[in-house]
C-alpha positions as a Markdown table, in Angstrom:
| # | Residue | x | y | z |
|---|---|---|---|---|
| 1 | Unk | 12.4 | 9.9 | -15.0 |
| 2 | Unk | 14.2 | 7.2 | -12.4 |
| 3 | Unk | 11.4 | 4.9 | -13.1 |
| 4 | Unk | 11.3 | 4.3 | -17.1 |
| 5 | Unk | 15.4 | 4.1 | -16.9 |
| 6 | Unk | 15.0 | 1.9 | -14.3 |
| 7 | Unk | 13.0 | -0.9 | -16.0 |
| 8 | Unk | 15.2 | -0.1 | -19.6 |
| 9 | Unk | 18.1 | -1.2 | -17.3 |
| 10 | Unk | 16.4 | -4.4 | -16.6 |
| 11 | Unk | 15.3 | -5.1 | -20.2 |
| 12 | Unk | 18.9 | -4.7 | -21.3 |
| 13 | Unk | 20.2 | -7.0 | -18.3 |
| 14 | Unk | 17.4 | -9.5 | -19.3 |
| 15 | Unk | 18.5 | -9.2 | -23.2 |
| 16 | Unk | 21.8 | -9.4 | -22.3 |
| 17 | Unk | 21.7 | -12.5 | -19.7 |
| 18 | Unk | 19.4 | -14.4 | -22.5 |
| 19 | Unk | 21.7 | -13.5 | -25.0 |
| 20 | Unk | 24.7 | -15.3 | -22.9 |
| 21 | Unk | 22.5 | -18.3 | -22.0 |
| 22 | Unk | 21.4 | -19.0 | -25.8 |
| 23 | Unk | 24.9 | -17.8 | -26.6 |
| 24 | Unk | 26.2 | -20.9 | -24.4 |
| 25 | Unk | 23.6 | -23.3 | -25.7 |
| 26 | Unk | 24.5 | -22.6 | -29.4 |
| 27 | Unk | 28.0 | -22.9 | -28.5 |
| 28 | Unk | 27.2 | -26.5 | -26.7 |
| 29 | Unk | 25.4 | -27.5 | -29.8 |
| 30 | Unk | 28.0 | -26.3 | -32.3 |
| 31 | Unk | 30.5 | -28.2 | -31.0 |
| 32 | Unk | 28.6 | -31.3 | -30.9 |
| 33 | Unk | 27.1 | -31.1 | -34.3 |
| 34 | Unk | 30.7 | -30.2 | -36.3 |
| 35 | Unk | 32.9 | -32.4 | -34.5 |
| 36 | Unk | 33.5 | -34.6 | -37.1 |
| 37 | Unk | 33.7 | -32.1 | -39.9 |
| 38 | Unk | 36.5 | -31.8 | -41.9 |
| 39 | Unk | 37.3 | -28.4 | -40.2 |
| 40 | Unk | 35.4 | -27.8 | -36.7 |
| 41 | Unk | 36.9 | -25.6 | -35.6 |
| 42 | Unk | 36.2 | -22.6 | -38.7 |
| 43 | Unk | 32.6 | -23.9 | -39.1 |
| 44 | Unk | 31.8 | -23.8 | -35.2 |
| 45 | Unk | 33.5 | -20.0 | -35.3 |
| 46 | Unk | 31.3 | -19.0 | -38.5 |
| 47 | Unk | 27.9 | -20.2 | -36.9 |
| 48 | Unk | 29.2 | -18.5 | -33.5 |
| 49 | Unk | 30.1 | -15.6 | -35.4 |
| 50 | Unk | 26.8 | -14.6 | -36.8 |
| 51 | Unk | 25.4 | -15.5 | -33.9 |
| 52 | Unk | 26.9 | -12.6 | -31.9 |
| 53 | Unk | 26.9 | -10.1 | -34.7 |
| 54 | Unk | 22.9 | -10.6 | -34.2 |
| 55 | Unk | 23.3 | -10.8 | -30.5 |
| 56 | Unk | 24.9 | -7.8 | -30.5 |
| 57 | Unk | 22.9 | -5.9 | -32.6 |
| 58 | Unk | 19.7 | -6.0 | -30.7 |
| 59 | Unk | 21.6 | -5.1 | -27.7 |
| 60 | Unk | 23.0 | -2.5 | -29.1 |
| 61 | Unk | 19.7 | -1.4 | -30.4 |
| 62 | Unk | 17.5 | -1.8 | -26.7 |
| 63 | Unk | 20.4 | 0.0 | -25.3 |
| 64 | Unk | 20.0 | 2.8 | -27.8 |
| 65 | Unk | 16.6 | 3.0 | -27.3 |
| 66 | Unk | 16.4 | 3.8 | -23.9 |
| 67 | Unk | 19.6 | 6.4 | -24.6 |
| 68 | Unk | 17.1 | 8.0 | -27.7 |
| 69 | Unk | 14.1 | 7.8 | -25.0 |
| 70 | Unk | 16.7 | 10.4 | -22.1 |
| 71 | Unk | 17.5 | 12.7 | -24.6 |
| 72 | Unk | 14.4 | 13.2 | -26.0 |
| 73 | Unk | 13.0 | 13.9 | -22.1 |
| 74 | Unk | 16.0 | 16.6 | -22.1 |
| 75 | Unk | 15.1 | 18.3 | -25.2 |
| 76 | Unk | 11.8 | 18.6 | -24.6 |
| 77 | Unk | 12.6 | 19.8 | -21.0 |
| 78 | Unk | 14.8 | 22.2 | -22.4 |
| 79 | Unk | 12.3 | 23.5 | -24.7 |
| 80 | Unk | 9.8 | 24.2 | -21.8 |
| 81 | Unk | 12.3 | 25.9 | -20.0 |
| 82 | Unk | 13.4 | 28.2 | -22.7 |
| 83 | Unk | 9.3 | 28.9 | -23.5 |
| 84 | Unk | 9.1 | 29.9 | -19.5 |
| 85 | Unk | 12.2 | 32.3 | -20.0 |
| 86 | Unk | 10.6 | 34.0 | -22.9 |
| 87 | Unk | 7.5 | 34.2 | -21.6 |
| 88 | Unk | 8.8 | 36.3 | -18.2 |
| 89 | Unk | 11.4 | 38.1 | -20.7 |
| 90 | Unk | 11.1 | 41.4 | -21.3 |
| 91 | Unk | 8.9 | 42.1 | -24.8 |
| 92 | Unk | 11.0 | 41.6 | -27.7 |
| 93 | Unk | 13.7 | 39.9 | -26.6 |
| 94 | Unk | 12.8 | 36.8 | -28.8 |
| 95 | Unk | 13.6 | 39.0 | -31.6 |
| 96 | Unk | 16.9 | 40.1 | -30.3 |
| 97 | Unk | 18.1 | 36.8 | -29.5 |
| 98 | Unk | 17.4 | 36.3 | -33.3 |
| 99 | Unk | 19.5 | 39.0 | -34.2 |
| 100 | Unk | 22.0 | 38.1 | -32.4 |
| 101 | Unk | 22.0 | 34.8 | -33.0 |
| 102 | Unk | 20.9 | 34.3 | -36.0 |
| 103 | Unk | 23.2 | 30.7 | -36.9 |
| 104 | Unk | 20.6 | 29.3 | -34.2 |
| 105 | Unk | 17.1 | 29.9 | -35.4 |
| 106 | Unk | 17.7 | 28.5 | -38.8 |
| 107 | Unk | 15.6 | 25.7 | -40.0 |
């Protein structure tokens, strides 16, 4: 498991750090190319604004990913854990637990 959250951590740095760069770049290039508008300084914010709304979006969404990617390790491990418990259980406590609990084996 330390490896795969490992390399997510550099894809999201890399995204990130690219995300800065071309963020810096636009930012450059904005200011050159609507400085002699009638309003630079609300055109250069709209550009930069949708800009980072996309930026931020795919960071949010490789980030997300590798949160989705942990969680479903853990489910899954807890699924093999509770298969091992119920398989050294004593016979027919499956059926009690549903009894007892019945709120949890719902569909």
């Amino acid at each position: 498991m330390g490896e795969p959250s490992e390399m997510q951590a550099k894809y999201i740095f890399w995204t990130v750090l690219i995300g800065i760069f071309f963020l810096l770049i636009l930012s450059l290039v904005a200011i050159f190319a609507f400085r002699h508008s009638s309003n630079p300084a609300e055109t250069i914010v709209a550009v930069l604004g949708a800009v980072t709304g996309v930026l931020g979006t795919l960071v949010g969404y490789v980030a997300g990913q590798a949160g989705k990617e942990r969680a479903d390790q853990r489910a899954t491990r807890a699924e093999r854990q509770l298969s091992a418990v119920i398989d050294r259980s004593a016979p027919g406590i499956f059926e009690q637990a549903k009894k007892a609990y019945p709120e949890l084996f719902k569909e």
